[in-house]
C-alpha positions in Angstrom: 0.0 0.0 0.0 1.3 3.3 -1.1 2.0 6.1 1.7 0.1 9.2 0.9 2.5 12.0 0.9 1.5 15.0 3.0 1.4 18.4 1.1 3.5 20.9 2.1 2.8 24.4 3.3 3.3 27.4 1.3 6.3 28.5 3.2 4.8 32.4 2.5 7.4 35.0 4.0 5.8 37.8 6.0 6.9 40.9 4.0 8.7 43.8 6.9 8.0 41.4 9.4 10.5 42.4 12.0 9.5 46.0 11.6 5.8 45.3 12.0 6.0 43.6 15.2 8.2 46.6 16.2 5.6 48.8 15.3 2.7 46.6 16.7 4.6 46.4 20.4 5.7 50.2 20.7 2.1 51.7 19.7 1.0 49.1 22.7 3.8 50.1 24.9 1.8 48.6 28.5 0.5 45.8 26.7 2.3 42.4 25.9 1.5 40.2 23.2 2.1 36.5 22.6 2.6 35.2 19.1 -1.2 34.3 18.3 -2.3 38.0 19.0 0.1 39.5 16.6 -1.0 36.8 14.2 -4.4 37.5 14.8 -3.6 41.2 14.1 -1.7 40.4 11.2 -4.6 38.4 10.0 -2.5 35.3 9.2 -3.3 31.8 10.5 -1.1 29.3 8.7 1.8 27.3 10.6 4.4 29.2 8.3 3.5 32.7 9.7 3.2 31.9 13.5 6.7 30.0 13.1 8.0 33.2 11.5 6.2 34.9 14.5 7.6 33.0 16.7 11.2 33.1 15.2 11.1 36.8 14.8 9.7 37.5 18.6 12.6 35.2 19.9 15.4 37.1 17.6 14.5 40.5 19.0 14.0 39.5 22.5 17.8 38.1 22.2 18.9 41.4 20.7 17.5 43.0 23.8 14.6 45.2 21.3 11.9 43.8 23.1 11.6 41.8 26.7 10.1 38.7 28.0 7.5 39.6 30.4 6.2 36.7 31.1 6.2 32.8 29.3 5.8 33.4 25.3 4.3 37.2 26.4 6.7 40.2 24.7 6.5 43.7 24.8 8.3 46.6 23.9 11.3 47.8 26.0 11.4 51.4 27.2 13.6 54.0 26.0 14.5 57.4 26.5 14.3 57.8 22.5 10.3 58.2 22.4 9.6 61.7 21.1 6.4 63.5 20.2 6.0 66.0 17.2 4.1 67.3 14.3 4.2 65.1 11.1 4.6 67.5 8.0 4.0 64.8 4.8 5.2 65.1 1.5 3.4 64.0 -1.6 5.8 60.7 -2.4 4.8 59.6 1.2 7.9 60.2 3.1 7.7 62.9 5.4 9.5 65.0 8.7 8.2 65.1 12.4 8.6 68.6 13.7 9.5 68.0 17.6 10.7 70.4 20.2 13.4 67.4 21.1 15.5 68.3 18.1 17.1 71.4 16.4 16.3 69.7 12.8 13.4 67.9 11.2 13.3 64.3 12.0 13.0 62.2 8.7 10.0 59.4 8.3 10.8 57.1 5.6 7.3 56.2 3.8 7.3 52.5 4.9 7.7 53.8 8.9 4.9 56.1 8.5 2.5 53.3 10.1 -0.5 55.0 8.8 0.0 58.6 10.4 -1.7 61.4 8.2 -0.4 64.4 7.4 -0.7 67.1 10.4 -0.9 64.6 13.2 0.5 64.6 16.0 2.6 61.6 16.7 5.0 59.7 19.0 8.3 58.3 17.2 11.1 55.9 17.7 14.4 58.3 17.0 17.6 56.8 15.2 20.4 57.0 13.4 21.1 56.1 9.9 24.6 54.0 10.2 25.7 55.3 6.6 24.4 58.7 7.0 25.0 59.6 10.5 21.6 61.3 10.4 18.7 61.3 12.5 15.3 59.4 11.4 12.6 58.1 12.7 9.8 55.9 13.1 6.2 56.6 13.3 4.8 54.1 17.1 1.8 55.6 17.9 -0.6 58.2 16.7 -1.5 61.2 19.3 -4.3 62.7 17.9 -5.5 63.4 14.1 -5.2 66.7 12.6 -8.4 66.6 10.3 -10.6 63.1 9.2 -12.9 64.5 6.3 -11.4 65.0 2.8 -12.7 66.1 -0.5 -11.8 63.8 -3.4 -13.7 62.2 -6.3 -15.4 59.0 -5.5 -15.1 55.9 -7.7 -18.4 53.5 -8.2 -16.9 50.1 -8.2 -19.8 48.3 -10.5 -21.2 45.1 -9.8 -19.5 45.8 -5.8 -20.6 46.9 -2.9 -17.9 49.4 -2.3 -16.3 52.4 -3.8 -12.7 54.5 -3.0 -12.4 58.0 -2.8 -9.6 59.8 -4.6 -8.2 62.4 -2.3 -7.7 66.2 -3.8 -5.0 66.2 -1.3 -1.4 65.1 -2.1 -0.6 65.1 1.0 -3.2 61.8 1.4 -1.4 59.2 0.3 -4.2 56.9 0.4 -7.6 56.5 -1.4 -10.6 55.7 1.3 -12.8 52.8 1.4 -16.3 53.0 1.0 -19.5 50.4 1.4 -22.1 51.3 -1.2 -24.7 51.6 1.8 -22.2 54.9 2.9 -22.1 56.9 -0.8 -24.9 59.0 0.0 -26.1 58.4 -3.3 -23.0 59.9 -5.3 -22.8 58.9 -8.9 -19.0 57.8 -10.5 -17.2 60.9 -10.7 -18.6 62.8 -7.9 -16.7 65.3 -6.2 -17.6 64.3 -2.0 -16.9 65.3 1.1 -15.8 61.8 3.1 -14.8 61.3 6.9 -12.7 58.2 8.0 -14.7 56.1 10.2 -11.7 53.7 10.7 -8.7 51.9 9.9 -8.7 48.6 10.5 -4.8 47.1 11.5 -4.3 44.9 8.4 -6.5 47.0 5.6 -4.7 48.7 3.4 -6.5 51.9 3.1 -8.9 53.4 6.0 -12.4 53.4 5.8 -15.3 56.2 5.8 -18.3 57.9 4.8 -19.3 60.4 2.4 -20.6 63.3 4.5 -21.9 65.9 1.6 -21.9 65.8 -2.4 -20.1 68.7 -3.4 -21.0 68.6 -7.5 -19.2 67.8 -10.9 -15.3 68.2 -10.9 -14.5 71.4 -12.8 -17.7 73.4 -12.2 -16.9 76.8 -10.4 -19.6 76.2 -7.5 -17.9 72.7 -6.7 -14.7 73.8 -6.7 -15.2 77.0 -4.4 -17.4 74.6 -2.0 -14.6 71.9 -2.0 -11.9 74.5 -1.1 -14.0 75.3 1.8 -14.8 71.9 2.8 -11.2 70.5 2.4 -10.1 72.6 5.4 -13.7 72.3 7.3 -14.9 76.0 7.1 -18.2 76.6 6.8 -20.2 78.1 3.6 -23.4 78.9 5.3 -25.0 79.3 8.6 -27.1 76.8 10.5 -30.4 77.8 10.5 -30.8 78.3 14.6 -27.8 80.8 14.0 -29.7 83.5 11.2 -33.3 83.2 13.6 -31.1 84.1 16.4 -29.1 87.1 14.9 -32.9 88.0 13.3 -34.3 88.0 16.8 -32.1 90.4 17.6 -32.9 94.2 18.8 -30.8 96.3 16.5 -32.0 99.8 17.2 -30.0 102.6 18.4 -32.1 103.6 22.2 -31.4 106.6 24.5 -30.9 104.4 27.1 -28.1 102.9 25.8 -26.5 105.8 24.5 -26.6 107.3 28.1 -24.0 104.7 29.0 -21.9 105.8 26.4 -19.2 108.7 25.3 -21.7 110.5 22.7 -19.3 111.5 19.6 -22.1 111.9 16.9 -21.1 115.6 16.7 -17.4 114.7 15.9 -16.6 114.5 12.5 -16.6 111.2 11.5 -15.4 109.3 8.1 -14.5 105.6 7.0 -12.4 104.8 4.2 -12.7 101.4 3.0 -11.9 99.5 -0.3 -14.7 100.9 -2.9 -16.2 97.1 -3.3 -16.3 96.7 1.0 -19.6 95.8 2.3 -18.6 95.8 5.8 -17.1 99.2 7.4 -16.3 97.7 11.4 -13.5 101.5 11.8 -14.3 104.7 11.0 -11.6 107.9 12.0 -12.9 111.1 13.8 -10.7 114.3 13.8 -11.3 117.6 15.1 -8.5 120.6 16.4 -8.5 121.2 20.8 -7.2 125.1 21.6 -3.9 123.4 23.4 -2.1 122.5 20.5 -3.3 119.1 20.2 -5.5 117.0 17.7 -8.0 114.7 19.0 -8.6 111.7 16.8 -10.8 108.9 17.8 -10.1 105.3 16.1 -14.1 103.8 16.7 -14.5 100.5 16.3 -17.5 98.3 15.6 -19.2 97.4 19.1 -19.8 93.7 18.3 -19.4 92.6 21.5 -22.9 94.6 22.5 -25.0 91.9 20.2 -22.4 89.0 20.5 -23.5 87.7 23.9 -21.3 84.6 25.3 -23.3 81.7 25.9 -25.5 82.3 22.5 -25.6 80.3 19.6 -24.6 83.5 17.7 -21.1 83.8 19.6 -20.7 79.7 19.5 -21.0 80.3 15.8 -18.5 83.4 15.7 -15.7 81.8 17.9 -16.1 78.2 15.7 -15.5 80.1 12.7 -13.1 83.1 14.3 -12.4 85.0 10.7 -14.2 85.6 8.3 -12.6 84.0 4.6 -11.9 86.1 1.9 -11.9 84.2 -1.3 -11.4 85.3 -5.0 -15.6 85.6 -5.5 -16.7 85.8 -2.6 -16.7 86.3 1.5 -17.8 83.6 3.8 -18.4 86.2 7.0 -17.8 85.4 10.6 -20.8 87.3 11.5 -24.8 87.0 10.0 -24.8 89.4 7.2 -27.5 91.2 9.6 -24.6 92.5 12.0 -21.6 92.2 9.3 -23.2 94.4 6.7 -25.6 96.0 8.6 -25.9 97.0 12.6 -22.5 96.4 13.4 -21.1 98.3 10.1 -20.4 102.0 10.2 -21.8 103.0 7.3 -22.2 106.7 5.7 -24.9 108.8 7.6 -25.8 106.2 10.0 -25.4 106.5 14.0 -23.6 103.0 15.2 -22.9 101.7 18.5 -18.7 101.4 19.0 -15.8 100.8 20.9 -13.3 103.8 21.0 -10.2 104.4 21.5 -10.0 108.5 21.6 -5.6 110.5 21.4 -5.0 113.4 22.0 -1.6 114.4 19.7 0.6 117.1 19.0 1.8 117.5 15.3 5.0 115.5 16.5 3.0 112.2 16.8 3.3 112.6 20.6 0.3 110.9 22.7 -0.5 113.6 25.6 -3.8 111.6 26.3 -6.1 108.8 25.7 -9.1 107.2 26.3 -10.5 103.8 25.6 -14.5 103.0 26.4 -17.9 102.4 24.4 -19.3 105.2 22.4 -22.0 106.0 20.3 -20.7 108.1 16.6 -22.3 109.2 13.5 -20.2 108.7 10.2 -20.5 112.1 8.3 -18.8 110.3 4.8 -16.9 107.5 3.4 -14.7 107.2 1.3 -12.8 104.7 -0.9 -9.2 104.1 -0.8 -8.9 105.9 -4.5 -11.1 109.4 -3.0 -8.8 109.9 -0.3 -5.7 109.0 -2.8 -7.4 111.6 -4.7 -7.2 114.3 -2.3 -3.2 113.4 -0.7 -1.9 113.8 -4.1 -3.7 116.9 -5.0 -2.3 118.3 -2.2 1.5 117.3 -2.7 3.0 120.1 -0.7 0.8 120.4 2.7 2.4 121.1 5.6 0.6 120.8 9.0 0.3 124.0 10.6 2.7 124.7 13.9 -0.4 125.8 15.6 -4.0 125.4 15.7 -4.2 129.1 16.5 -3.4 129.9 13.1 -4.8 126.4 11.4 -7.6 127.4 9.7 -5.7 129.9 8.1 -2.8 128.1 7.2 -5.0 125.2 6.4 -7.7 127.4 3.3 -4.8 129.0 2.1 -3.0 125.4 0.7 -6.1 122.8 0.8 -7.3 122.4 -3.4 -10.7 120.2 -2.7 -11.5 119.6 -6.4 -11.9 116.0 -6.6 -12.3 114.5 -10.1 -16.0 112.8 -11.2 -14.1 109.6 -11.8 -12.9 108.6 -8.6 -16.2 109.3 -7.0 -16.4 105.2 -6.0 -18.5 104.5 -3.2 -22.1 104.9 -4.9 -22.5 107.5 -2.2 -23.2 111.5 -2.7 -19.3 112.9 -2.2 -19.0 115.1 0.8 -16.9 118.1 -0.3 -16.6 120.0 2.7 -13.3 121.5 3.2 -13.6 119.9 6.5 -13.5 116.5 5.4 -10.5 116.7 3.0 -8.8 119.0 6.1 -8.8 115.7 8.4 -7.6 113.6 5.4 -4.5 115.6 4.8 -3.6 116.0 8.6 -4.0 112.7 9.0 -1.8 111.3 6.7 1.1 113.5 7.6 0.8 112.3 10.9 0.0 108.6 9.9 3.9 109.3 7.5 5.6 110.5 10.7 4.7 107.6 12.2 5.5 105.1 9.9 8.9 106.9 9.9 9.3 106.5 13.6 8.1 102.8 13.2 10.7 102.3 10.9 13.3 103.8 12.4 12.4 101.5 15.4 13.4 98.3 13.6 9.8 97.4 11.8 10.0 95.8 8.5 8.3 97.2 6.0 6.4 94.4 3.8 3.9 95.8 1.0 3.7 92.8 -0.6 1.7 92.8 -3.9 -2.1 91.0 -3.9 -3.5 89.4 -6.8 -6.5 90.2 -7.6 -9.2 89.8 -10.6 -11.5 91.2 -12.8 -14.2 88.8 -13.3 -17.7 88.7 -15.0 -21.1 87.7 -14.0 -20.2 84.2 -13.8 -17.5 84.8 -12.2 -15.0 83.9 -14.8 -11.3 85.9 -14.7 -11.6 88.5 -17.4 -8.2 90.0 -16.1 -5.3 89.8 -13.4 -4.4 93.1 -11.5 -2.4 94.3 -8.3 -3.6 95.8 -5.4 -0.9 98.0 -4.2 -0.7 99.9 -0.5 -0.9 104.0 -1.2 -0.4 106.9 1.4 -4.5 106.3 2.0 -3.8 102.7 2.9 -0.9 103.8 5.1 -3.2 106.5 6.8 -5.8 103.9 7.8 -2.7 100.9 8.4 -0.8 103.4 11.3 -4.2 104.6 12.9 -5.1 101.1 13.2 -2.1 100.1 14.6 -1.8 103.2 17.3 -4.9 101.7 19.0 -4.1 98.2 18.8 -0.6 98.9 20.6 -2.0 101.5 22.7 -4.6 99.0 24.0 -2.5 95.9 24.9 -0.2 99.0 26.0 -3.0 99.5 28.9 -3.9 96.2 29.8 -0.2 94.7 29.4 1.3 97.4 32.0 -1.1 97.2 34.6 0.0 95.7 38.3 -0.6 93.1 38.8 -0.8 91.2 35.2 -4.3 91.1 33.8 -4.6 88.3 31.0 -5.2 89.9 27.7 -4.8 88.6 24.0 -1.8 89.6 22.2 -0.9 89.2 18.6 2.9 88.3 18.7 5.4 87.4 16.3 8.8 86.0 17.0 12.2 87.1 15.8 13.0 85.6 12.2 15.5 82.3 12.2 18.9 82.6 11.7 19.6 79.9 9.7 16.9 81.1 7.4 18.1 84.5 7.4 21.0 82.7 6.0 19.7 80.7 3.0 17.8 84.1 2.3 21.1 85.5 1.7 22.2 83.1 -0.5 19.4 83.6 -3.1 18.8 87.4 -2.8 22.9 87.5 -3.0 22.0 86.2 -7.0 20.6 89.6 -7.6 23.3 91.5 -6.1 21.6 92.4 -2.4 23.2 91.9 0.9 21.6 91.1 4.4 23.9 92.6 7.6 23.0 90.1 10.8 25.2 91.9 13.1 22.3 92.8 15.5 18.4 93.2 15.2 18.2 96.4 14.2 20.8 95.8 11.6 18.8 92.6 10.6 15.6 95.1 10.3 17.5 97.8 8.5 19.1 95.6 5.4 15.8 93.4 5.2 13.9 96.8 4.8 16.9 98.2 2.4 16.4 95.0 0.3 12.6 95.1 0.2 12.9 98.7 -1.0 15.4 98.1 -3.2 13.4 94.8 -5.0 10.3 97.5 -6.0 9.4 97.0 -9.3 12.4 94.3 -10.4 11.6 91.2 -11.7 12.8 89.5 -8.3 10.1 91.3 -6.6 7.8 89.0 -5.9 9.8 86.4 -5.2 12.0 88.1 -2.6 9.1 89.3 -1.1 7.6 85.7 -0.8 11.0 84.5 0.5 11.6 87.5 3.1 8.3 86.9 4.4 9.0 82.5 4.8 12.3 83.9 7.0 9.8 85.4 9.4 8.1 83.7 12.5 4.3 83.4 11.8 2.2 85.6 14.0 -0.1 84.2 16.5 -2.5 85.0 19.0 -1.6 84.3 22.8 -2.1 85.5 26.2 1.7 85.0 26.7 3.5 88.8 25.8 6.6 88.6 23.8 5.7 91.8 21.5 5.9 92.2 17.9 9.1 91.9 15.9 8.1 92.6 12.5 6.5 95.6 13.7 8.5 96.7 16.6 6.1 96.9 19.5 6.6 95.7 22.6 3.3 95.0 23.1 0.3 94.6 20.2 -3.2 93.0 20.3 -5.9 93.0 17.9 -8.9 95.2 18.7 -9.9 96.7 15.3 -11.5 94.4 13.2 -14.2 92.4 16.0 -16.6 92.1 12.2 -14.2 89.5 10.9 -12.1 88.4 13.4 -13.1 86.8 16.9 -9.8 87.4 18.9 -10.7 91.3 18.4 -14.0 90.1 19.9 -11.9 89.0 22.8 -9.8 92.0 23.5 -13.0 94.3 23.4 -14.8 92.3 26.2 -12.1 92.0 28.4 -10.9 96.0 27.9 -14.0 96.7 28.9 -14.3 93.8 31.9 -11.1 95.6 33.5 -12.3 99.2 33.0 -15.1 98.2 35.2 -12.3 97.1 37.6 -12.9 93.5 37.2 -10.6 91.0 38.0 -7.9 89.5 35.8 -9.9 86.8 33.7 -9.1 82.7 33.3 -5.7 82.6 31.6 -5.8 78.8 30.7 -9.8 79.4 29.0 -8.2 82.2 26.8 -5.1 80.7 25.6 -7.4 78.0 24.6 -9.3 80.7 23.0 -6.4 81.9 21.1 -5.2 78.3 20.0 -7.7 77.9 18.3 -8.1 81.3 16.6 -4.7 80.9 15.5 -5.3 77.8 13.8 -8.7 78.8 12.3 -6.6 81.8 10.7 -4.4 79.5 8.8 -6.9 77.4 7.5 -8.9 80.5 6.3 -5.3 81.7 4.9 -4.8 77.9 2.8 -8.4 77.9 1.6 -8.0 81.9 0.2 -4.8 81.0 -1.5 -6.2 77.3 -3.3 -9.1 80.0 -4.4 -6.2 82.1 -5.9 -4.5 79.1 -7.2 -7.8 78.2 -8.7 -9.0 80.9 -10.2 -5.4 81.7 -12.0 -5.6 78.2 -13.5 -8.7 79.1 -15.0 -7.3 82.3 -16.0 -4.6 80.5 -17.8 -7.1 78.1 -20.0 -7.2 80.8 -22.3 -4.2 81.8 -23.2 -2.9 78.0 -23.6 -1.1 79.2 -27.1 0.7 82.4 -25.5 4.1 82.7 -24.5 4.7 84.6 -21.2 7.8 85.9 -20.0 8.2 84.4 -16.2 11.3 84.3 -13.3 12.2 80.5 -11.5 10.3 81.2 -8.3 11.6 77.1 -7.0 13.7 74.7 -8.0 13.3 71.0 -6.8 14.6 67.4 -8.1 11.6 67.2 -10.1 11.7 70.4 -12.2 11.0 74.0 -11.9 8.6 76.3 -11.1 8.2 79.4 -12.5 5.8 82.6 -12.0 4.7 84.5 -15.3 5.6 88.4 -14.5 2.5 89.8 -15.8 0.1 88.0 -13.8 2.1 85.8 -10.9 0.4 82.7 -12.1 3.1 80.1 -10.8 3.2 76.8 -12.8 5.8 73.9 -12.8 8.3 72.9 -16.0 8.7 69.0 -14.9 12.1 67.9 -15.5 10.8 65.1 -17.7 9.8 68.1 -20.5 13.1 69.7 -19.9 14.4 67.4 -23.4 17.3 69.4 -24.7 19.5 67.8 -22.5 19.6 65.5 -19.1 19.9 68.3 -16.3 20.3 67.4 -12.6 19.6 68.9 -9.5 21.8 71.4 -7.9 20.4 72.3 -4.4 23.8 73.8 -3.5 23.2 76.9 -6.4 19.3 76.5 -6.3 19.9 75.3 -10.1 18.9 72.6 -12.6 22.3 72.0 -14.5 22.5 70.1 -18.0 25.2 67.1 -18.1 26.0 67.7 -21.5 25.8 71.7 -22.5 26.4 72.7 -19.1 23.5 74.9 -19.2 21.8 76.3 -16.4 18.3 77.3 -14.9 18.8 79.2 -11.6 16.1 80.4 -9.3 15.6 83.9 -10.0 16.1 83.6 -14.0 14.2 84.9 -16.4 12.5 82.2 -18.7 9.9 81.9 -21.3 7.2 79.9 -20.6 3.6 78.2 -22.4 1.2 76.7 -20.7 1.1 72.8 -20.9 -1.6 71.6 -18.9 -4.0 73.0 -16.2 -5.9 71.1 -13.9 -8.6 72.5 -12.0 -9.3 69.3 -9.5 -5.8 69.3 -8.6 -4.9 72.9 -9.0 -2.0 72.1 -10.9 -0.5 74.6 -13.4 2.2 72.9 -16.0 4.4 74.8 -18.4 6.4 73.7 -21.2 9.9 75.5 -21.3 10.5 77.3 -24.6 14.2 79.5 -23.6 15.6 81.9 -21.9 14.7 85.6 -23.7 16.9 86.7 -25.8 18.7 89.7 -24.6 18.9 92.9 -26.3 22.2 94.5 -27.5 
């Protein structure tokens, strides 16, 4: 009788296995595990994998990289090299942990990410690379996620019950799972709204939900929306909220205006861009008999009809900024109070929040007031009216005194404003009195700027893009919004009473909580690689000391003005600086030069202003200093809320340029290299900043490598070179609304004249 031979097992090796068991012990750091629980969570059953198991476990308990708790039971051992940090991915996969434990970036190699998104905070395993010598890292355990819903396109599987969303993001590196029963009805193609609703140990991608169906790829309304949704702001307001804010009693009563400085007599003005809906500052101006100028800087009194405890003030702080994107403004406030009670428009009394100086022609505060007032705005005007009336008056000079000021004031003030700058829709106000104020002001607001400057503030007038478009809202045109002498009247007034106020609440004894708006001094070592670029095009940075450091980064910022470098030094200047934050922890203001600064005068659009009025006015009723821990939690989040709202605004940008750019796919522009990475170039067109990338894969005339040393793409065989900062001509290859991508083929450098 023949023996039946016994088949053999599929002697399957378990792919990373040592690293996996790694992984699975140090996420469960308390826990130990025996070789049939990391089977089971491996999802393997065969005799092949728990031998491998089993071999594994006893190879790293004999290297000493795990311990034997107990008989067959292992768990991880202990170290001092746990760190926490931020995870910043890129789009290949691989990313870097930002940690306070290290001076530099820790690197994550893609396969040690262990399913950690981008943004997270994490807790990694620190090491170093034998051949390299430098630090990297593994990804053990995940703190806390920095966002779970996505926008992508979802993908009907047919004849399944599942789909997979494709993520917008590049950043997700993953597409997301999704039963049929959890589409919300989305057809293939779809552009969604999805949340992860788990991720099981041995699945390869996570799982979710679609939340909301945003529309059809490409279509303006869908794209806007998806913007918005990607970085979970809001694009309308619960229902409760609007009943709530409709409820409210808006009118102006004696009774309340008892409680209040009355300023209605004072003249009053705003000036505002000419398409502004909401005016939350307005200036007042008149001349005292002690050779002093009283000008008031009133504020919107939000905090009157934002009550704490409401749904209306949930609402506000949840959303803390408004969001200003290319076609349209997503408010903080009801369009009730933002456009209406709360704004201070033309001919209307409002009630507000004040802060009143009295000056002398050398800038020099004598006196001030802060407190709730009622005013009556006697005009506005746009930015391009009050331009209007500085440069028709090119050589005022303030008068010495105010007892001669009317006199000195008729006998130089030319009031004739031209038709065409008359903006605002409203009747022009051409009293002499009105243009009197304007000029004064602005040769106080020049002074001091000039003492600002001299100070050690940096002086960044970086150019906005903006655009023309039509009724449905397609770009018809690109232009720049530049800062004039009527911006800079309005900028310095504004920030007088936002230093003056943290002024008075910062110097009081003892310490009253407050929130501040602070910003850091810039990094060195990116002061440095500044240098290097901006040294291409012949400028110089002196680091010797701060104000040195301020000085030369102001000297190059003027000097850039109207070069093609412009924009990109600007950009690069600005990446060197610490980003500003909100805080109830004081370290004053480096890019400005304040010692201390808060935000108080914009409570329409931004909540931390919200914050600073109620608790000015909390201590001027003597009250004690307020929870610290509540407000820094406060500011947090207002922080982060102002980045997102700062992402989404500059992917509506991004997006509205690409569209600009489908219509002019058979021009040539003229552009500078803006970046320079391993995978091509990108370049910004000088007419409109559009930036777009040249991959190095359309780069044919020759095989160029990477340079990171000289910023450069450098060909093997000519030798030729594309630096950042050169000039090259550029037509468009590609544009790609989902993605926001922009892609250029490379046609030469121009041809120089002469």
């Amino acid at each position: 009788m023949t023996r039946k031979r016994k088949k053999k097992s599929k002697n399957n090796k378990i792919s990373n296995l040592t690293q996996t068991i790694l992984g699975i012990l140090k996420k469960e750091r308390n826990k130990s595990f025996n070789y049939k629980q990391i089977a089971a969570i491996l999802g393997v059953n065969d005799a092949s994998s728990r031998n491998q198991i089993i071999k594994t476990l006893a190879k790293l308990a004999a290297k000493q990289e795990i311990e034997q708790v107990d008989r067959g039971k292992f768990k991880a051992l202990v170290t001092t090299e746990y760190h926490t940090g931020i995870l910043d991915l890129s789009s290949r996969g691989s990313g870097y942990v930002i940690s306070d434990d290290f001076e530099e970036d820790v690197f994550i190699a893609s396969n040690n990410i262990n399913k950690a998104l981008d943004g997270d905070e994490v807790e990694f395993y620190a090491y170093k690379r034998r051949k390299r010598g430098k630090i990297e890292g593994e990804i053990t355990n995940i703190i806390k996620r920095a966002k779970s819903e996505y926008v992508g396109t979802i993908q009907i599987k047919e004849n399944k019950n599942y789909a997979f969303v494709l993520p917008d993001s590049s950043k997700m590196y993953k597409d997301i799972f999704v039963p049929i029963n959890k589409t919300k009805k989305a057809e293939d193609g779809d552009k969604v709204l999805v949340t992860l609703t788990d991720w099981p140990e041995n699945a390869d991608s996570p799982y979710g939900k679609v939340l909301e169906v945003l529309g059809k790829p490409g279509e303006h309304s869908t794209e806007i929306h998806s913007i918005l949704a990607e970085y979970g702001l809001p694009h309308e307001f619960p229902y409760e909220v609007e009943q709530f804010a409709n409820q409210l009693d808006l009118s102006i009563t004696e009774k309340e205006i008892a409680k209040r400085r009355d300023m209605r007599k004072d003249l009053t003005f705003t000036i505002d861009p000419k398409d502004a809906k909401d005016f939350d500052d307005a200036l007042s101006f008149k001349v005292r008999d002690n050779d002093l100028y009283e000008i008031g800087i009133h504020i919107a009194d939000v905090s009157h009809y934002l009550e704490p405890g409401t749904v209306l003030d949930d609402e506000a702080y949840e959303r803390a900024t408004s969001i200003y994107l290319v076609d349209r403004v997503v408010p903080m406030l009801p369009e009730i109070l933002s456009n209406g009670a709360c704004s201070l428009r033309p001919h209307e009394e409002k009630y507000t929040f004040s802060a009143v100086f009295q000056m002398n022609d050398k800038c020099e505060i004598k006196n001030q007031w802060f407190g709730r007032t009622v005013t009556y705005s006697d005009a506005r005007f746009a930015y391009e009216e009050a331009q209007a009336i500085i440069e028709q008056n090119p050589g005022f000079v303030i008068p010495a005194h105010p007892d001669n000021y009317r006199e000195g004031i008729s006998s130089q003030l030319n009031t004739t404003i031209p038709q065409k700058v008359s903006l605002t829709g409203q009747p022009y106000n051409t009293k002499p009195e009105i243009a009197e104020a304007v000029l004064v002001l602005d040769r106080l607001a020049k002074k001091m700027r000039t003492k600002r400057m001299r100070s050690g503030a940096i002086s960044f007038d970086k150019v906005e893009v903006k655009f023309n478009l039509d009724g449905d809202a397609n770009p018809t045109g690109v232009f720049f919004k530049t800062s004039k002498d009527a911006n800079k009247l309005i900028e310095e007034f504004m920030l007088l009473a936002n230093r003056k106020v943290s002024e008075f609440i910062g110097k009081q004894n003892p310490k009253k909580t407050f929130v501040y708006r602070v910003h850091d001094e810039p990094d060195e070592s990116k002061l440095v690689q500044l240098q290097t670029v901006v040294g291409r095009f012949g400028h110089k940075l002196t680091f010797k000391d701060r104000n040195s450091i301020s000085s030369s980064l102001n000297k190059l910022l003027t000097d850039v003005v109207g070069k093609k470098e412009q924009n990109l030094v600007d950009t690069l200047t600005i990446r060197t600086m610490a980003k500003a934050e909100y805080t109830t922890h004081n370290i004053g203001h480096y890019g400005l030069a304040f010692d201390y600064y808060s935000h108080f005068t914009s409570p329409i659009r931004r909540y931390p202003d919200v914050m600073a009025h109620r608790l000015l006015q909390h201590y001027l009723d003597g009250g004690k200093s307020a929870n610290e821990a509540i407000y820094e939690e406060k500011c947090k989040h207002s922080s982060n809320m102002e980045y997102l709202a700062t992402k989404a605004e500059r992917d509506s940008i991004k997006y509205m340029q690409i569209r600009f750019m489908q219509d002019h796919k058979d021009e040539e522009f003229l552009g500078v290299i803006s970046g320079v990475t391993d995978w091509g170039i990108y370049v910004e067109i000088i007419s409109n900043k559009c930036e777009g990338m040249v991959s190095l894969r359309d780069m044919k005339d020759d095989t160029y490598d990477f340079d990171q040393t000289h910023y450069a793409m450098i060909g093997r065989n000519t030798n030729s070179m594309y630096q950042l900062g050169d000039e090259v001509i550029v037509k468009v290859k590609a544009t790609d609304l989902v993605k926001k991508h922009l892609d250029f083929y490379l046609v030469g450098k121009p041809v120089l004249e002469g």
